[in-house]
N, C-alpha and C positions, 0 to 999 in steps of 0.2 A: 523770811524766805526770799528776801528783793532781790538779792544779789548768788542765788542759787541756781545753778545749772538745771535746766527744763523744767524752769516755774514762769506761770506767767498770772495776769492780773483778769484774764478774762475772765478763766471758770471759776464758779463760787462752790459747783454743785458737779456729780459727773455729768447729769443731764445736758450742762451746758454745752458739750460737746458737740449737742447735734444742732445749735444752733451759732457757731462761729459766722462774723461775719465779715471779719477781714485774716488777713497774714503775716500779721507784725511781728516782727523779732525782737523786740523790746529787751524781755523777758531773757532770753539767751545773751542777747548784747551787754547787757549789763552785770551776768556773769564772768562773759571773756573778760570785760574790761575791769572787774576787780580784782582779777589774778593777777594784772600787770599795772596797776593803777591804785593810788589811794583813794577810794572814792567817800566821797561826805554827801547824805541824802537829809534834807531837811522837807519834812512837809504840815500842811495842815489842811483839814479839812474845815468845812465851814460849821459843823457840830463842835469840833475841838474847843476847848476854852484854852490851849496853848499848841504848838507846835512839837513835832519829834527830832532827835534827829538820829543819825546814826554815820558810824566811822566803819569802813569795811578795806581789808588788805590782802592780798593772796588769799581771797576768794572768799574770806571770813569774818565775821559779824565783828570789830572789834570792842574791847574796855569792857565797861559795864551793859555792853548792847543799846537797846532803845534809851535815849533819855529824852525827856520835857526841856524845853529851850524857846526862847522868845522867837518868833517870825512872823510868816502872814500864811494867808489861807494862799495852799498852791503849793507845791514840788519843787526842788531845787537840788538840783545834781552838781556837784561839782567834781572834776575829776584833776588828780594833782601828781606830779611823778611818771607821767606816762610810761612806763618798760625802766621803773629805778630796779627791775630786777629780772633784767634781760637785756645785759652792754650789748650785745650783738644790734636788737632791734635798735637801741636807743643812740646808737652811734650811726645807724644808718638811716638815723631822720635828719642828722645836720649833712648829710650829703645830697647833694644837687644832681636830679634824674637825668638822663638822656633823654 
C-alpha cells in the first residue's frame, strides 16, 4: 500500500488515531509522485535477513510486486522520469521562471 492514495505508515491499529503526533504528508506524497514518476523503493529493516524492493508506475505496484534483493538496513527511494507522462509539466521544468 506505499505508494497508494490516503495510506500512511503511522496507524497500525484504528485506535492510533487518537494518538497522532505529527502531520506529515509522506504517505499522500508518494502517491502523487508515482502517478507521474517511476518510482523504485528499496528497504530493509534490521530483522530482515535481506532487503525488498519494489517498482511502481502511474500509481501501481509494478512486475512481480515485492521481491528480495541485496541492500542495507534503511529506505531508499528513488524517483526516475519525472511527468514522462505529462509533456505539458515536463516541458515546463526546462523553462526559466520570472
Amino acid at each position: 500500500i506505499l505508494c497508494e492514495r490516503f495510506t500512511t505508515s503511522k496507524l497500525q491499529k484504528y485506535e492510533d488515531l487518537l494518538s497522532i503526533g505529527t502531520f506529515g504528508f509522506r504517505g499522500e506524497a508518494l502517491a502523487s509522485i508515482s502517478h507521474v514518476a517511476h518510482v523504485t523503493v528499496t528497504t530493509m529493516t534490521s530483522n530482515d535477513s535481506c532487503a525488498s524492493i519494489a517498482h511502481y508506475s502511474e500509481g501501481k505496484l509494478q512486475g512481480d510486486g515485492v521481491r528480495p534483493c541485496a541492500g542495507t538496513r534503511g529506505t531508499t527511494l528513488m524517483v526516475e522520469n519525472m511527468f514522462y507522462n505529462n509533456p505539458t509539466r515536463r516541458q515546463a521544468l526546462g523553462k526559466e521562471s520570472i
